[in-house]
N, C-alpha and C positions, 0 to 999 in steps of 0.2 A: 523826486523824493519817493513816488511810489518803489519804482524797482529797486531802489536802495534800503528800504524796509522790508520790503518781501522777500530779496537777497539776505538779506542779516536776521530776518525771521526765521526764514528752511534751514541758515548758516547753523543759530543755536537749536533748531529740531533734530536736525539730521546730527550732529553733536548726541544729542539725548539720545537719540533711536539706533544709534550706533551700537550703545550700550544698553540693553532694554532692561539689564537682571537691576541696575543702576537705578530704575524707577521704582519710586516705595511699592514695595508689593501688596500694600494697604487699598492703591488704589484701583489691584487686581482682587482684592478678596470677593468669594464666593462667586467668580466670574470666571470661574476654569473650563475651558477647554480639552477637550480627549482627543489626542493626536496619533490615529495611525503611521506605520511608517512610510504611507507612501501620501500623506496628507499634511501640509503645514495649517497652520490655525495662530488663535491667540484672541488678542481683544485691540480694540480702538477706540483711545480715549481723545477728550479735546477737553478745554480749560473747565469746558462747565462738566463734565465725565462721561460717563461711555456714548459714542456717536452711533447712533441708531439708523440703520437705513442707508447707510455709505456702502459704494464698493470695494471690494478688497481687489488686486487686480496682479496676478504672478506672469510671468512673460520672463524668456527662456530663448537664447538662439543657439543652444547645445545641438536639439535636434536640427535633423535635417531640412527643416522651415520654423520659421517665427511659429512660436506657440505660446496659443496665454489660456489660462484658465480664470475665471472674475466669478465672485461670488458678495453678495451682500449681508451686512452684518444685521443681529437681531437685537431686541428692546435692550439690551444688554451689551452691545456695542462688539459683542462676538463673532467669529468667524469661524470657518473654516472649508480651505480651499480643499477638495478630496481630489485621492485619486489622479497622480502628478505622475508622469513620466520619470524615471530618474535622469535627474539634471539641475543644474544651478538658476535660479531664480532673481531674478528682481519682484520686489514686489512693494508694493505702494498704495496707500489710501484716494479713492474720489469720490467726492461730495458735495451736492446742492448746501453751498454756506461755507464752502473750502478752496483752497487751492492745492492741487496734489501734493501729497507728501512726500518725503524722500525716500530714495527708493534704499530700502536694505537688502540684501543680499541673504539666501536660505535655499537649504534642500531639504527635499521631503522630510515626516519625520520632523523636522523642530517647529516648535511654538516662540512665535515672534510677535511682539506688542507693537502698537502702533500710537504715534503723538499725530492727531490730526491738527492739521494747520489751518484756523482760518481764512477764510476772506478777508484783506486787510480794507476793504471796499467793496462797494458794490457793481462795482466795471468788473474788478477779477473774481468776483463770483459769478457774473453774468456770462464769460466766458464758457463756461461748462455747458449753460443753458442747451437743449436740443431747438434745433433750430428753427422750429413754429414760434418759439418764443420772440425770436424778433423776426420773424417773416411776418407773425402779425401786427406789425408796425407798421406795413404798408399803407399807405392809403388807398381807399378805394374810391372810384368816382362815386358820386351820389347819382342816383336814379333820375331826377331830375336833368342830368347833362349826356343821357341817351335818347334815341330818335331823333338825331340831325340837331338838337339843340349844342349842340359843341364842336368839337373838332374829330371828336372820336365818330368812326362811321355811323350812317343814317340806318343799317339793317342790323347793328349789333344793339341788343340792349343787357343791362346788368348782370344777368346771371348768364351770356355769354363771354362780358368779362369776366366773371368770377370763375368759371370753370377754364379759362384760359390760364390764369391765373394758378388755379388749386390742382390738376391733375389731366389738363392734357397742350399743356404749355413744356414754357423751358423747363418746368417743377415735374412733369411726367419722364424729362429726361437726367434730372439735375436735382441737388438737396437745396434748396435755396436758404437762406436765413443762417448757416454754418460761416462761417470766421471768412472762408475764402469767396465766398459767393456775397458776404456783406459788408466788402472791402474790394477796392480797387487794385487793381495791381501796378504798382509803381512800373512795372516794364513796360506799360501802356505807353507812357508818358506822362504830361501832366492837359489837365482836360476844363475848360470856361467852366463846365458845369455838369454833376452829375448825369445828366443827360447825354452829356455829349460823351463821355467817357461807356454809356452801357451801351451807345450806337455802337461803339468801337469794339466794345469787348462780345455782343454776339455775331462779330464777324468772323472770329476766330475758330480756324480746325475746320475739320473735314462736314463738321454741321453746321456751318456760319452760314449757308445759302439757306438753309432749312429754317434756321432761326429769324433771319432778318424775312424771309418770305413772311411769316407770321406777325412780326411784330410790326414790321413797316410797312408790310404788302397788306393783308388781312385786318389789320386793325390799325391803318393810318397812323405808326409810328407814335399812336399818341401814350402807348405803356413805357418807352423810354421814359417819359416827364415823370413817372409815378414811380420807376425802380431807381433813376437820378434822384428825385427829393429824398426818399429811404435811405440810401446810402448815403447823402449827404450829414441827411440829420445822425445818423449814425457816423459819422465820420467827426462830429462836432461834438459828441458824447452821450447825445441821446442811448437810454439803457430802455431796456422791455420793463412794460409796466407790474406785468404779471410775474411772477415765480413760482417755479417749479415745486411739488411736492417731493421728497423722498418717499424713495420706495415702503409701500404698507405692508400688509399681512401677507396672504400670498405671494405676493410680488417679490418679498426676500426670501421665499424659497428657490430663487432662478436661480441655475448651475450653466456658465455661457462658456463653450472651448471655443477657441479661433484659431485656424492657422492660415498664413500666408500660401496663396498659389498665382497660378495665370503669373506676370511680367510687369515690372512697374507701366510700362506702356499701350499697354490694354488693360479694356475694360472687359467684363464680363454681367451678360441679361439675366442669367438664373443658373441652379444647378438641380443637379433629381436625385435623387436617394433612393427610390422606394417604386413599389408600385400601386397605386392610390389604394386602388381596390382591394390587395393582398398585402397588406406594410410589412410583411416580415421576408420580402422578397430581398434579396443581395442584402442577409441580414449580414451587420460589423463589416460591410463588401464599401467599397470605394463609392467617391460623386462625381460625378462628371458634372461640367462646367459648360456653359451656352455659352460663346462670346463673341455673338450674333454678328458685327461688322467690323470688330475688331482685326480678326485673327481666325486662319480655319485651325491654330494648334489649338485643340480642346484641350482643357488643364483638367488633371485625373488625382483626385487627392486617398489615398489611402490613412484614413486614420488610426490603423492598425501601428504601426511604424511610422506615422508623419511625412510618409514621403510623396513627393510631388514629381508626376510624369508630363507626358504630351503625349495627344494622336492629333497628328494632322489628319483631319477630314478631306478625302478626295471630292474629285464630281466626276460626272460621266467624261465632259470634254474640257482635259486640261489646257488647248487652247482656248475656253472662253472666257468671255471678258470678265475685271471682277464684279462682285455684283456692292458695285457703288456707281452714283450720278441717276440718268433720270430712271423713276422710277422708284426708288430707292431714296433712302431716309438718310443717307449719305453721302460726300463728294469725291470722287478720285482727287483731288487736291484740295489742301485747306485754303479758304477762299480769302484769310486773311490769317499771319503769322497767331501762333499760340505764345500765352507769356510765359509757358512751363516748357514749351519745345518747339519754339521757333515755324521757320519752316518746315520742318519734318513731316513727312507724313506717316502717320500710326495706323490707318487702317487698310487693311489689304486684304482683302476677303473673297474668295467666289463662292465655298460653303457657308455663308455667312446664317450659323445656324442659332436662330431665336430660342428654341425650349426644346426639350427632350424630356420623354418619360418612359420607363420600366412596364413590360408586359411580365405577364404569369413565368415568363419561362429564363427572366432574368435580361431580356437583352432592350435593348435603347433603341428607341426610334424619336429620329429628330425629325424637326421641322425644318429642314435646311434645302439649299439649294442645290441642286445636282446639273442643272444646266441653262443657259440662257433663258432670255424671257418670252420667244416663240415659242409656240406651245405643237408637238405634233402632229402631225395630221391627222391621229384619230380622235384629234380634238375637236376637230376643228368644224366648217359645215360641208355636208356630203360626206363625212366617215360615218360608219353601218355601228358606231361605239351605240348601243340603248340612251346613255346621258346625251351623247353630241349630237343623237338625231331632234332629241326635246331641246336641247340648247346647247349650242353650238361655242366653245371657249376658245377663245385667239392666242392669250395669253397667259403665265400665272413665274410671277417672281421670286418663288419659294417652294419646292416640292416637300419631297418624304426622305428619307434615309434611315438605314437599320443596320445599328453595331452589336456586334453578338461579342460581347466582352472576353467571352472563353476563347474565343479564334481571332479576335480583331478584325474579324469580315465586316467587309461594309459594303451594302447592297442598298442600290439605287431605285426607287419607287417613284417613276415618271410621272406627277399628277399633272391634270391640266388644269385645274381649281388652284389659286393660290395658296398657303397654308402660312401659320403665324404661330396660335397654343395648337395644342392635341389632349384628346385623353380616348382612353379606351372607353366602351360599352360593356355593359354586362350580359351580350346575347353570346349563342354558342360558337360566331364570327370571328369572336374578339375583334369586331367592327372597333378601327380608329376614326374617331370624329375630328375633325379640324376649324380652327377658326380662321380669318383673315382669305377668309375664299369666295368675299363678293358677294356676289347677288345669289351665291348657290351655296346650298348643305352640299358639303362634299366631307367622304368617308374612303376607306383604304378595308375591303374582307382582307383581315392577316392571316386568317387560316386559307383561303384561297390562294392567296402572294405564297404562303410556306407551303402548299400542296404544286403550286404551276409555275411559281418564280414568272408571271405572268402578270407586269405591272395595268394596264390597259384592263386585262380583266378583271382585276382584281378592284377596281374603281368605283366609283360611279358618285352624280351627285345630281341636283333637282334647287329647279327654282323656289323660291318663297312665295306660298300660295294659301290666301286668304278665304276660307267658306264662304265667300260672300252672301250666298244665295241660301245658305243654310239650310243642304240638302245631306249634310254629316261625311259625303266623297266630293272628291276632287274631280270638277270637270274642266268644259275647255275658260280660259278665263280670259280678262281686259288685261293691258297693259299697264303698269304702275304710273302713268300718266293721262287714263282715261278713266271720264267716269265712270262708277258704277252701273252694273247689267244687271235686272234680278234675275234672268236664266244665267248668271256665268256665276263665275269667280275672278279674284282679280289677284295679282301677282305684283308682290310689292317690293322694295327694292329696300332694306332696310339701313337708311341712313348709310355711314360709311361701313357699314355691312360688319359680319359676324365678329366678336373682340374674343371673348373666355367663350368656352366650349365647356361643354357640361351635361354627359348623357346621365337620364335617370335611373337610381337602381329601384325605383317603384313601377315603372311602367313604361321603359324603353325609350323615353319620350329625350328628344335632345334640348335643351338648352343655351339662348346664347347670349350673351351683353350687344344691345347694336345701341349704335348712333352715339358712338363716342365723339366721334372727329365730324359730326353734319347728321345734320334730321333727328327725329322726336328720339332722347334718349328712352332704354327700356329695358326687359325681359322677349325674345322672340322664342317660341317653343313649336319643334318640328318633330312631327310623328314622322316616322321613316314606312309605320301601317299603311296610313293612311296617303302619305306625301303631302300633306296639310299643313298651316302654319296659324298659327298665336300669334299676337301679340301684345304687349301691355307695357303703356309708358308709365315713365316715374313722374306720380301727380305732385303737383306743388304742396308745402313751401321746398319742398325736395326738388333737387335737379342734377342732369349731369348723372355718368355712370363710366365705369372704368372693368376692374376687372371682377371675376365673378366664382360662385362655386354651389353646388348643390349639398343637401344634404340626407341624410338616409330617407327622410320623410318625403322628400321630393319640394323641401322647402328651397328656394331659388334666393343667394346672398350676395349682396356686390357694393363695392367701393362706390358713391356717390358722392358726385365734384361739391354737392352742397355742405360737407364734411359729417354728412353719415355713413354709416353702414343700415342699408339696406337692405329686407327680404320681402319675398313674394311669395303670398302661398293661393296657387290658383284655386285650391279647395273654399277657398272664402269667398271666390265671385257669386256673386247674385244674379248678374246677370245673365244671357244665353251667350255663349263663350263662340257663336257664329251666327250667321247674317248679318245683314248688313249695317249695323249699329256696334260689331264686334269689331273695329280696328283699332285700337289701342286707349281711349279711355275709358272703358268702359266697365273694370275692375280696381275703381282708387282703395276701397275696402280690402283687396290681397295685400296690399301693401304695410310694412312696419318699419319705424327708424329709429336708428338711436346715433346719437349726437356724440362722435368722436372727442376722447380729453383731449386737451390743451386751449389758451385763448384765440380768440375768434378777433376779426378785424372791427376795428371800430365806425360806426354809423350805418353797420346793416340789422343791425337786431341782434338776439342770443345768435350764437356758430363757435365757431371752431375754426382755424382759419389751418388743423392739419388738412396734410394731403396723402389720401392712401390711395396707392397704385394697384393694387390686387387683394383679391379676397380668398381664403382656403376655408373650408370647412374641415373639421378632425373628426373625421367620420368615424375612427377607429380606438380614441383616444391614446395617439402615440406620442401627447405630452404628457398630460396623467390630470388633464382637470376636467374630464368628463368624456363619452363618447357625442358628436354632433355638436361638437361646438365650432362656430364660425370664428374666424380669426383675418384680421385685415393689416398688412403691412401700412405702420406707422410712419411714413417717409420723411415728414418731418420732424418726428418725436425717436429717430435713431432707432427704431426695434417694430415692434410689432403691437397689437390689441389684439384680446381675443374676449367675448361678449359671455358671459357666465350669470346665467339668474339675472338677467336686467341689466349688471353691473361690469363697465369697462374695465378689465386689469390689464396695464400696463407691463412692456416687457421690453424694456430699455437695451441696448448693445452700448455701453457707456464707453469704450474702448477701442479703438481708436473714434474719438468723434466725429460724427456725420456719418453713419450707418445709414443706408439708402438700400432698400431692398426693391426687389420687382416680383420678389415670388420665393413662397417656401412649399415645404413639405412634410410628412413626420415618417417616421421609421421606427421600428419596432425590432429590435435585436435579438431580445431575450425575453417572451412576457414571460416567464418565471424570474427573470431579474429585479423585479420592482423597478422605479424608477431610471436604476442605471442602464437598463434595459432599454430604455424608448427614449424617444428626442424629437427635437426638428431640427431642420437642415436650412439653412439660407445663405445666402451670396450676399455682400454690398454691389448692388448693380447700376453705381451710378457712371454714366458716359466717362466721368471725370474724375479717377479714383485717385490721383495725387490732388484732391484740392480737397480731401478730407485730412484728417489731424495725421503725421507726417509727413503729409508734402511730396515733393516731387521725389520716387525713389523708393516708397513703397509700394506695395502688391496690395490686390483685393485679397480680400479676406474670405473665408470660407468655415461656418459659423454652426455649432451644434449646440442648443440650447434643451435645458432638461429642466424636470421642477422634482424638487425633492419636496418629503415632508415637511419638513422645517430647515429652518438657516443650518442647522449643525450636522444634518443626518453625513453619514459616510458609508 
């Protein structure tokens, strides 16, 4: 009966909204719209009158990629979409308390009314929901059935579930709680019990070994029983208890463009825009796309003209093997067939490049791979390298690479430190800092690499080294497994070592998130002066940390697995920031949080049960709601947060649903432009981009989001 009602509901909408001039124009009075020619507009009403807070949403496959522009209506139920490409339109209403409308058809230039369509129920309104809303359904064990009291392992206790769980689990690769992730897939088969059916489903694809290592290896298989009953009860009709707000004040000033790139069969980890430091760098210039173990074709989107290229990324030795299996967070073959593409396999990678970021001079340097995972000899022990005679590197699974866009040169920078983010420094080096390089700060002199094309020289990186002794330099030190010496220093080994990279523009000082994946999560801070290291854990009820970002003041912000966003400002510590009482608790007072929207899992207290994967500060203010505002990708709430006066606002990507980011950025075109001038930039960066809302056969998306002054400006 439902689909038969909801079919014969849109039947007489789409009827009405056919013909808009047909609607008493009584119940458009004093709600006009001023429509330029390259702008449609109009109003959105629903039975009780104008729908405040809904998406307007236009999408177009005139040009040469899917293109939509979405925009939300204000107290007055108005719109308008600016600023369209010439081309024909669909365009359609979405809203918390709706089911999408029909789509009518319009080009730029006309004003077109819209009839919004209820929710004939609360299942088809639930549908829209972003997907925290029922990921926090889940259950969580209670505290009491940790430390060997149950079946789950004797060394995990709660808040190592919950961060398995919130953001360095399947959720750190995956959207969970969206339509396809909280349903089963009939191609499976049919299964005793949800249990049995999520054994089967993370075997799947080129990450099935990686998955079931964690679930069944690492935590005794016993989080199947917990994402089984979820699904289940959701398969039987349980709905989320919580509802979504429509978007407020601010929040419908958002202008969001998307266009399709990359291949329905790859995924894509991030894209760059800009250069942090300088944002008006390749101003209205093209993004390049990371798409880390996918594919070395990087997807090159020009939004000038819509058009979508490829560079395949070389390495030094095209016979080397690709860079998937061990080692690697991926398998040369899917270890158990996929329900969207069988056997196939989709990743083939040897540049299999993580992130890329824009220097002063315009060109791109990735984190990618350039050749196997033996690492040179002047790496290695016995080479006369300054870093390899202090420590000595065997291996590293990720180097440097640098594409100079004007020529399409791509130059190979041999590190021996592994590499994962990058950002530049603000010295006269234009030192690149990197993360995911282990137990060492490792950096790339770019002005030495561009004066000697001299990878080797151009290097260098240094152990993590603790004052212990609190004599303000670095001497000879202990081992990260020996007690403390009060004549040494000690040398620590931070958890699963460097995540976000983050040099200071206040005091040169680098920054990095450790101990995502093992050991005390934190802030670790290395003077490149001194060769010295900080460090400072995240104190309770806080835990867990992900990715990170600094800000002009040298204040240090990052995604925390406990669903805050976190900062650290070491100007607060009280105490002596070296000897030997300085290794990681001893500044709980730098620390501040603030509690991510959306609801939170039942029986652990107030939370939040999002998960944000990365954290940006807008140093420069290239979206327009202030300079130094930290912002953290909303992974389960489809879009982003960004933290303004105390106050979380919400920044939804409603279009296509399950938006899953890993990292953004902002850019600055035109600052005499006012708003149309600046933006941010983001990817949907989920491993699994056909299992968001179109399904097998669409493309990631590639996503410029702006804030105007109000809902109407143009």
């Amino acid at each position: 009966m439902f689909v038969t009602k909801a079919l014969a509901r849109l039947t007489i909408f789409a009827g009405l909204m056919a013909l808009p001039s047909a609607i008493s124009t009584a119940v458009y009075a004093q709600q006009t719209v001023t429509v330029g020619a390259t702008d449609i507009g109009g109003t959105v009403v629903g039975p009780a009158g104008p729908e405040a807070g809904v998406w307007v949403i236009a999408e177009t496959t005139d040009l040469p990629t899917k293109f939509a522009r979405i925009v939300v209506t204000d107290d007055s139920g108005r719109y308008l979409v600016p600023d369209l490409p010439a081309a024909t339109y669909s365009v359609w209403v979405r809203g918390y308390g709706l089911v999408d409308s029909a789509k009518l058809t319009a080009k730029p230039g006309q004003l077109i009314n819209h009839t919004a369509v209820p929710a004939p129920n609360e299942a088809a309104a639930a549908h829209y929901y972003p997907a925290v809303y029922w990921y926090a359904m889940m259950k969580i064990p209670p505290a009491g059935e940790f430390g060997g009291k149950s079946s789950i392992p004797e060394k995990l206790n709660q808040n190592d579930w919950l961060k398995q769980m919130k953001n360095i689990g399947c959720i750190g690769c995956h959207q969970l709680g969206q339509e396809s992730t909280r349903t089963i897939p009939g191609a499976f088969g049919k299964f005793d019990s949800g249990e049995a059916a999520w054994m089967r489903r993370v075997q799947s694809g080129q990450s099935g070994e990686q998955m079931v290592n964690q679930l069944a290896g690492n935590f005794g298989g016993v989080p199947f029983k917990y994402l089984g009953d979820w699904t289940d009860r959701i398969a039987k009709g349980e709905l989320p208890k919580a509802k979504p707000p429509r978007p407020q004040g601010v929040e419908r000033n958002i202008v969001i463009t998307s266009w399709e790139w990359s291949t329905p069969d790859k995924y894509l980890h991030d894209l760059i825009s800009s250069d942090r430091r300088h944002p008006t760098v390749n101003a209205y210039g093209p993004l390049y796309g990371s798409p880390e173990y996918s594919t070395d074709n990087m997807p090159i989107l020009d939004p000038k003209t819509n058009k979508v290229s490829f560079f395949k990324m070389p390495v030094a030795d095209p016979e080397m093997p690709e860079s998937l299996g061990p080692g690697h967070a991926g398998s040369v073959k899917p270890l158990e067939p996929s329900a969207y593409w069988g056997e196939q396999k989709l990743w083939d990678t040897r540049a299999n490049n993580h992130n890329s970021m824009f220097d002063e001079k315009g060109r791109l340097w990735l984190s990618a791979t350039v050749r196997g995972m033996d690492n040179p000899a002047f790496c290695k022990q016995g080479s006369d390298h300054p870093s390899a005679k202090l420590f000595p590197l065997e291996k590293s699974a990720r180097q440097v690479a640098m594409l100079d866009p004007r020529t399409m040169k791509y130059s190979f920078i041999n590190t021996c430190f592994a590499t994962h983010h990058l950002q530049f420094g603000y010295d006269a080096n234009d030192t690149l800092w990197l993360s995911g390089t282990g137990p060492v700060a490792g950096w790339v002199n770019t002005k030495m690499f561009d004066e000697t094309g001299d990878a080797a020289k151009s290097q260098g990186w240094s152990p993590f080294v603790l004052d212990t002794n609190g004599n303000g330099k670095r001497d000879d030190y202990v081992e990260s497994n020996a007690p403390l010496d009060p004549a040494k220093d000690k040398r620590i080994v931070p958890g699963s070592g460097p995540y976000a990279v983050m040099p200071s523009p206040v005091d040169g000082s680098i920054w990095y998130t450790v101990g995502i994946f093992g050991g005390p999560p934190g802030f670790l801070r290395f003077d490149p002066a001194t060769g010295l290291s900080e460090v400072f854990n995240v104190p309770a009820p806080a835990f867990g940390i992900r990715g990170g970002d600094i800000d002009k003041n040298g204040v240090v912000w990052a995604s925390l697995s406990s669903g805050h966003l976190g900062s650290f400002d070491r100007r607060k510590c009280k105490a002596p920031l070296n000897g030997p009482n300085a290794t990681g608790n001893h500044c709980p007072e730098g620390w501040a949080i603030y509690q991510y929207p959306g609801p939170g899992f039942e029986g652990i207290g107030e939370n939040s049960a999002e998960s944000s994967y990365y954290t940006w500060v807008d140093q420069h203010n290239t979206f327009g709601l202030g300079e130094n505002i930290p912002m953290s990708t909303a992974n389960l709430g489809d879009g982003f947060v960004a933290l303004k006066d105390g106050k979380m606002i919400t920044i939804r990507i409603p279009y296509p649903l399950s938006f899953y980011a890993k990292g953004f950025d902002g850019r600055i075109d035109d600052p005499n432009a006012g708003w149309k001038g600046r933006g941010l930039w983001s990817t949907n960066g989920d491993r699994t981009p056909w299992l968001k809302e179109g399904g097998k056969g669409s493309r990631p998306r590639a996503v410029h989001i702006q804030f105007r002054p109000d809902p109407l400006a143009n």
